[in-house]
C-alpha positions in Angstrom: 0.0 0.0 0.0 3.0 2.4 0.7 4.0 2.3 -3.0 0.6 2.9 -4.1 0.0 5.8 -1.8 3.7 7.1 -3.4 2.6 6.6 -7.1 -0.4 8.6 -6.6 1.6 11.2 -4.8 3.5 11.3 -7.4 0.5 11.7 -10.3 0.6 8.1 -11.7 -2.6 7.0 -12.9 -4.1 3.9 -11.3 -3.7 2.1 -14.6 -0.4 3.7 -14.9 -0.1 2.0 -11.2 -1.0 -1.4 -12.2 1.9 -1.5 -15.3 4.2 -0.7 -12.9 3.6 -3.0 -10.0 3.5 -5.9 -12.4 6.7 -4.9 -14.1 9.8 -6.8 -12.3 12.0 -4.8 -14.6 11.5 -2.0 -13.5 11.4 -0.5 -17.3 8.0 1.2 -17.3 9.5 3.1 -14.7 12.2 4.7 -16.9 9.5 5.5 -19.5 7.1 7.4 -17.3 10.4 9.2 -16.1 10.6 9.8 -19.9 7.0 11.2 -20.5 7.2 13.2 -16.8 10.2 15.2 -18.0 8.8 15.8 -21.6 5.3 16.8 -19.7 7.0 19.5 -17.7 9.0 20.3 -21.1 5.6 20.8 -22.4 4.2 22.5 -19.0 6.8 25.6 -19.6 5.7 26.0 -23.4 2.4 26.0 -22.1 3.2 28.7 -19.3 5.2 30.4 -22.2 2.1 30.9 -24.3 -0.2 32.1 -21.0 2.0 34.5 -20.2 2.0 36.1 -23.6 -2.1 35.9 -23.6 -1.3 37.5 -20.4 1.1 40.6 -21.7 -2.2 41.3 -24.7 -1.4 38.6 -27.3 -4.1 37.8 -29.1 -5.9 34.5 -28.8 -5.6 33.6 -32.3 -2.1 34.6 -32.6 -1.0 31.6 -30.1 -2.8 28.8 -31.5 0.0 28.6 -34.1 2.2 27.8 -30.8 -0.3 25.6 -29.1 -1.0 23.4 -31.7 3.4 23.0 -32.2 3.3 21.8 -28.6 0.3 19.1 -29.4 2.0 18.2 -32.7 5.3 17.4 -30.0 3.5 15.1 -28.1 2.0 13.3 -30.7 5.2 12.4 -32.3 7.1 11.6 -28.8 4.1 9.4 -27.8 4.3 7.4 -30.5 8.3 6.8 -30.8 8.2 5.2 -27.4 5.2 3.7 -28.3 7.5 2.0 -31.8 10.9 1.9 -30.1 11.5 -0.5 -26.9 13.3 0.5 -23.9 16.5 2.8 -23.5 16.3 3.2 -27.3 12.9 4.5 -27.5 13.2 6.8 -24.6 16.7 8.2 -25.8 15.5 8.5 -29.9 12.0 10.2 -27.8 14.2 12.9 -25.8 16.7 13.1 -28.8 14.1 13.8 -31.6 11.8 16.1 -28.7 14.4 19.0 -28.5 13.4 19.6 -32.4 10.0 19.6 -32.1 9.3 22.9 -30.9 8.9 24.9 -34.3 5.5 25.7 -35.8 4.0 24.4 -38.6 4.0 27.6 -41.2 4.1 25.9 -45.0 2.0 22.9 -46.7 5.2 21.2 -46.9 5.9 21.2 -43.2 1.9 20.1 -42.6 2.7 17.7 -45.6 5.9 16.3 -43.5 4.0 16.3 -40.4 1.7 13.7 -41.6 4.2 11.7 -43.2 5.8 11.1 -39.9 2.5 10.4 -38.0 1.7 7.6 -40.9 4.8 6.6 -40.5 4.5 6.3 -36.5 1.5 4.6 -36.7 1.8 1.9 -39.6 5.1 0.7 -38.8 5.6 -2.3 -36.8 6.5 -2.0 -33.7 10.4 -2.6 -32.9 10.7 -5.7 -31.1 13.7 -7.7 -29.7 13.7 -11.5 -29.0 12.7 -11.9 -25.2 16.8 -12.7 -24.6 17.9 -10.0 -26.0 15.1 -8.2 -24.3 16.5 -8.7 -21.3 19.9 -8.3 -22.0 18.7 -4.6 -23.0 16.9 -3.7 -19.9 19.8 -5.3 -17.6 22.4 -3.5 -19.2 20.4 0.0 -19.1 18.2 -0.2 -15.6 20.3 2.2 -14.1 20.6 4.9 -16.8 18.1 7.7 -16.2 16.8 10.1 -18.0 18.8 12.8 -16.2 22.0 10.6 -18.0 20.1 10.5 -20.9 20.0 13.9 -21.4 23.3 14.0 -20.7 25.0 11.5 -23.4 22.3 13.5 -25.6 24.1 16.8 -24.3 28.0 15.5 -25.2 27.2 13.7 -28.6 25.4 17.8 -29.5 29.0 19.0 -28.5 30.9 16.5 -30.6 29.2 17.0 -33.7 29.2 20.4 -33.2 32.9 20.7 -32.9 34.2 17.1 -34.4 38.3 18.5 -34.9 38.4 19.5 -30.7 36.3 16.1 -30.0 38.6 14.1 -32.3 41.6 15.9 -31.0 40.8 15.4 -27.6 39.4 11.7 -27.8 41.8 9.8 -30.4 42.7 6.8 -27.6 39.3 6.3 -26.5 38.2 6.1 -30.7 40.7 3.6 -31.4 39.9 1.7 -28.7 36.6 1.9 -29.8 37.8 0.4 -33.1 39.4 -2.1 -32.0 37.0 -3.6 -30.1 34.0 -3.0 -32.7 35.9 -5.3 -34.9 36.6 -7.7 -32.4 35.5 -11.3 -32.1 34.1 -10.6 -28.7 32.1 -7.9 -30.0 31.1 -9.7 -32.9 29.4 -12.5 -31.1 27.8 -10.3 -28.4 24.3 -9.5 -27.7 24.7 -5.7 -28.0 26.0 -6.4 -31.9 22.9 -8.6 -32.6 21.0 -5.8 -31.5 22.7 -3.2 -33.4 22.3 -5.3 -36.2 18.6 -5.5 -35.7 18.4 -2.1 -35.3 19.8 -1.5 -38.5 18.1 -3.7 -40.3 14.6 -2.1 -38.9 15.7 0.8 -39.7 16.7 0.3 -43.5 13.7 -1.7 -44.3 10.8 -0.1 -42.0 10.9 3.4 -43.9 13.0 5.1 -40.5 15.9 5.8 -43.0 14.0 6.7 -46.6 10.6 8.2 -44.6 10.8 9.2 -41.2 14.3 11.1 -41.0 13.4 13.2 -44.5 9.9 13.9 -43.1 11.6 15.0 -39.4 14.2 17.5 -41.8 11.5 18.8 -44.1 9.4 19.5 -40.4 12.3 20.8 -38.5 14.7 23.4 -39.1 16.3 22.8 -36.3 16.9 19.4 -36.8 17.5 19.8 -40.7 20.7 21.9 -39.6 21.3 19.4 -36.9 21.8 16.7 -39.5 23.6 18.7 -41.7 26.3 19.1 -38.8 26.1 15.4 -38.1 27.3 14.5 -41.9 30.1 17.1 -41.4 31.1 15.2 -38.3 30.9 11.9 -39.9 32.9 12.7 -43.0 35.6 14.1 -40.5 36.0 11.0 -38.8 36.3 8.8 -41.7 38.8 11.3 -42.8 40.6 10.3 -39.3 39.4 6.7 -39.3 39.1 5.3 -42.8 38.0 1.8 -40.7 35.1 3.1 -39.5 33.6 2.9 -42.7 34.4 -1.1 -42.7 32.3 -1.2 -39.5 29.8 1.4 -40.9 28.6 -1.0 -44.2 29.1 -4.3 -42.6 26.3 -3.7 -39.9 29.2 -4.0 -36.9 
């Protein structure tokens, strides 16, 4: 009864409730962390907007604004919905920081409701129950709080590759190295990379969801743009990555 007096302190729904006491893992925890922090995320737009019907803004003039923060959670929703455990909350709080434009052009509308389509017609993601497992034992104790931080760093690395290269060219060899070991190789994290992959080139994420989110999102249009200068930088340094890059390692 304690933890169900907690929960409720705590604004968990009583179905909410039920999920989680039934869940050993303790995963459906980490993905109502998720949806809490992008709830007060969307909390502060919301204050954002009342204060600004509050400084004489007209009604009409906001909706543009309110319907952005709507169109954020309908997308967000639905990747943790289509992506299991750590990787659908981080690819949810990765792809939520470029959600916060307003739709203005048919194209972006048009984009919009690719992505939704897309969402809601693709297969769920889903691992073997092993490798299931092997997931959530291997990520139980990364929060969202760490989340946000590994989301923070990679920003800074692709932002500038030469001082992250500069600075990190043991810990990228070693990385290397070990992605083309046998050990690596015949682990379960590789099988799931590889799965990943493959869902990703076959499921339309590649070829329909991440031209959709560029054509939607300025933000993350110039994001990816940085992100291919990065990569072409590192194979400059690191012609092997390219090995692992094709073969799926």
């Amino acid at each position: 009864m304690k933890k169900i007096s907690i929960l409720r302190k705590l604004g968990i729904s009583t179905e909410e409730i039920k999920t989680l006491l039934s869940d050993e893992s303790k995963s459906y925890l980490h993905t109502l962390s998720v949806q809490k922090e992008l709830d007060i995320q969307r909390g502060q737009e919301k204050k954002s907007i009342l204060d600004k019907l509050a400084s004489g803004k007209d009604y009409s003039e906001v909706s543009v604004e309110l319907h952005m923060v709507e169109n954020s959670k309908t997308i967000t929703e639905k990747l943790l919905e289509a992506f299991p455990g750590y990787y659908g909350r981080y690819i949810c709080l990765h792809f939520a920081r470029f959600l916060n434009e307003p739709i203005k052009t048919s194209s972006q509308q048009s984009a919009y409701k690719k992505i939704i389509s897309f969402l809601d017609n693709t297969p769920p993601l889903n691992l073997p129950e092993d490798l299931q497992e092997y997931l959530i034992e291997g990520t139980k104790n990364i929060d969202t709080v760490q989340i946000k931080e590994i989301i923070e760093n990679t920003k800074k690395a692709i932002e500038n590759p030469d001082d992250f290269l500069s600075n990190n060219k043991e810990t990228v060899k070693q990385y290397l190295v070990y992605k083309q070991s046998d050990e690596y190789k015949n682990s379960p994290a590789h099988t799931i990379m590889s799965l990943i992959k493959d869902f990703n080139n076959v499921s339309g994420y590649n070829d329909v969801f991440i031209p959709a989110l560029r054509e939607l999102s300025t933000s993350y249009d110039e994001y990816y743009k940085q992100l291919e200068i990065a990569n072409e930088k590192l194979l400059d340094e690191y012609p092997d990555i390219q090995n692992i890059i094709d073969k799926g390692i």
